[in-house]
N, C-alpha and C positions, 0 to 999 in steps of 0.2 A: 641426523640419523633418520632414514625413513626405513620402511618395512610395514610388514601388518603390527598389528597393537597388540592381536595373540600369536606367537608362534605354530606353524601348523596347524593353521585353522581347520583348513579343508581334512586333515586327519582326524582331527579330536572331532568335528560336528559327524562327520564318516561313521567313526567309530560308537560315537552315542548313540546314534541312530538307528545304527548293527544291533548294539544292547539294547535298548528300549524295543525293536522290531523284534528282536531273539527272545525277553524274555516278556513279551504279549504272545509269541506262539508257545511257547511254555506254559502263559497264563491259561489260553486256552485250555491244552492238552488236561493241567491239572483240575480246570472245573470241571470238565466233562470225567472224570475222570473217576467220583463222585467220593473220594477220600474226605471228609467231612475237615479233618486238621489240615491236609496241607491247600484243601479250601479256602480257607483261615487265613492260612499263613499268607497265600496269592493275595487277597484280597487287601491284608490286612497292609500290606509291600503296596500297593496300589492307592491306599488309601494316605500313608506316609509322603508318596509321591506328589500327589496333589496338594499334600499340606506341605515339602518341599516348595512345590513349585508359588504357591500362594504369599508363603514368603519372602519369595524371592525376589517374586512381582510388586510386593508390598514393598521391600527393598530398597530395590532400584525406586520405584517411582517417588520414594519420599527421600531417600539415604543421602543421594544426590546434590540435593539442593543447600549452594549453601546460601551467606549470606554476602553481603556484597561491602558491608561497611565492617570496620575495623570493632570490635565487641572487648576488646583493652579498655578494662578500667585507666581513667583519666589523674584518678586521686582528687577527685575531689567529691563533697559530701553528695550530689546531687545523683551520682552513679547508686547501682545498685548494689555496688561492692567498693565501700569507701578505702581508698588503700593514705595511711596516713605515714609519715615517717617514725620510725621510732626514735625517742631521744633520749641520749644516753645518760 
């Protein structure tokens, strides 16, 4: 099977982009704007974002990684999870 790995890339980055550029000229409008709450509210959406995106980056860079050996207890005592049989 090949193709991209996300469908409609070019749409979805398109359109994020639209949204993030639409609602920073929104952000604007409302600072100047000098409503003390919906101040707030810009700011506070701006603020979420960043802690969004921090996460995200946090994520990816650690989420990722696995490891490369098999981590199945073996059953015997020397694991850190000794798996013994039970006897009837």
């Amino acid at each position: 099977m090949t193709g991209p790995i996300i469908p409609h890339q070019r749409i979805v980055v398109s359109a994020s982009v639209a949204a993030i550029l639409g609602y920073m000229v929104f952000s604007v409008w409302a600072v100047a704007s000098g409503d003390p709450a919906l101040k707030g509210d810009v700011i506070g959406t701006w603020k979420s974002f960043a802690v969004l995106a921090f996460g995200f980056w946090l994520g990816s860079s650690s989420g990722g990684k696995a490891k490369d050996t098999d981590t199945r207890p073996t059953g015997t005592p020397n694991d850190p999870v000794s798996v013994e049989p039970v006897q009837p």
